[in-house]
N, C-alpha and C positions, 0 to 999 in steps of 0.2 A: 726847269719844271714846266708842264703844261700846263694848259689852261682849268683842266680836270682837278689836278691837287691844289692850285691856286683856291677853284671855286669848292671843293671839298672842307680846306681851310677855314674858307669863310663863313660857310654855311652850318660848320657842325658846331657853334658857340647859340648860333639861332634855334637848333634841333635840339639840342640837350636843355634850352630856357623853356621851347615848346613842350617837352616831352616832362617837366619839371612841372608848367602850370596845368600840365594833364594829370598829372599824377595828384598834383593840389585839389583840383576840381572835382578828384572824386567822390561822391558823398558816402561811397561805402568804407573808405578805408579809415580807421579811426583813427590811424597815427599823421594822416594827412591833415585830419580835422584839427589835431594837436600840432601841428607843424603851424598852420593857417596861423591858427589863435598864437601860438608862442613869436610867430613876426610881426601878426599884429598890434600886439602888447609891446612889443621893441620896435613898432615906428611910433605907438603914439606915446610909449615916454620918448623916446629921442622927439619928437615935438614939445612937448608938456618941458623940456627940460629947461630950468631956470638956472644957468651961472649964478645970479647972485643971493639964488634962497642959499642959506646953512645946508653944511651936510650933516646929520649925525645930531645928537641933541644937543640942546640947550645946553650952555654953561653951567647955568643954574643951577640943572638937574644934577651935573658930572658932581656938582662941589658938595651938594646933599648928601651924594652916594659917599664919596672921599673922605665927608668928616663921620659918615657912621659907619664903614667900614674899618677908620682909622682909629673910631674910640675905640671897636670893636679888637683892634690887632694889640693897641698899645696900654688894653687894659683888659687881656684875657680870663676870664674865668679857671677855674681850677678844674671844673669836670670836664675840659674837652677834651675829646679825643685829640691824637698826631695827625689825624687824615684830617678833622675837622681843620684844626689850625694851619693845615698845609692848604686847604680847599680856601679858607679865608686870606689866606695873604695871595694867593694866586687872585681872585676877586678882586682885594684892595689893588695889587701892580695893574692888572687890568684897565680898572676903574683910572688910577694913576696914567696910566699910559692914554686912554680916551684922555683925559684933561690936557695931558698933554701934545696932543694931535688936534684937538680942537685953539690951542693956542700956541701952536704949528714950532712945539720945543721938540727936540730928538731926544729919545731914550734910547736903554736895551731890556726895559724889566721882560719884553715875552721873550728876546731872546736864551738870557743868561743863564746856566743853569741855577738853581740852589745851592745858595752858601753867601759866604766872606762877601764873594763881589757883588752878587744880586742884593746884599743887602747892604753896600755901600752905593749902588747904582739908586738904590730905594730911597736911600734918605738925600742923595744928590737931585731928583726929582722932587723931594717934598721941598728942599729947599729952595729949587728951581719957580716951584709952584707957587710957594708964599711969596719968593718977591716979586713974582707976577702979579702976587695981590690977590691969590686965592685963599679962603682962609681955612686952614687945612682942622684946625680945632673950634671945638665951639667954646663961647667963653662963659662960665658959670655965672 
């Protein structure tokens, strides 16, 4: 190789960063000015970022949602709709599966489809949940 493709090599990683913060610096082009601002908002969460805050809510909040969800599924109404009652237990597994993500257990409720197994999968999380020491009903 000569000296020409060597210094080609080297130089065209420099030209294309150059011809990159050219194109940034434009103040006409608006998708540069969207570019700018979308790296600047991803360096300064990657600063801002704290390992040890929580990810995702509160506990607390998950177990509120779980036990009124759960009165919701295990003591349904008589006028609802199939969709209704399908839109609800989808919500409850959901809700179930954050609780369980947040107290880093394994499910499959978003995998499974509906049936037999997703609703043995359901009640192996609820049980999962209580001896975790969640309290999945409220007590009258």
């Amino acid at each position: 190789m000569g000296p020409w493709v060597i210094l080609l090599f080297l130089a065209t990683p420099v030209l294309l960063t150059a011809r990159l913060v050219n194109l940034l610096a434009d103040p006409e082009a608006s998708w540069s000015r969207s570019i700018y601002h979308a790296v600047r908002r991803y360096v300064r969460a990657l600063r801002s970022y704290d390992p040890t805050l929580p990810v995702g809510r509160p506990i607390q909040q998950i177990a509120l949602d779980v036990r009124r969800l759960g009165r919701q599924v295990r003591h349904p109404d008589d006028g609802r709709s199939a969709a209704r009652l399908t839109a609800l237990l989808r919500s409850y597994d959901a809700v179930l599966g954050e609780a369980c993500a947040a107290l880093g257990y394994p499910q499959l409720l978003g995998v499974l489809p509906p049936g037999p197994e997703l609703d043995h999968e359901r009640e192996r999380v609820e049980h999962l949940l209580s001896r975790a020491g969640l309290v999945l009903e409220e007590t009258p």
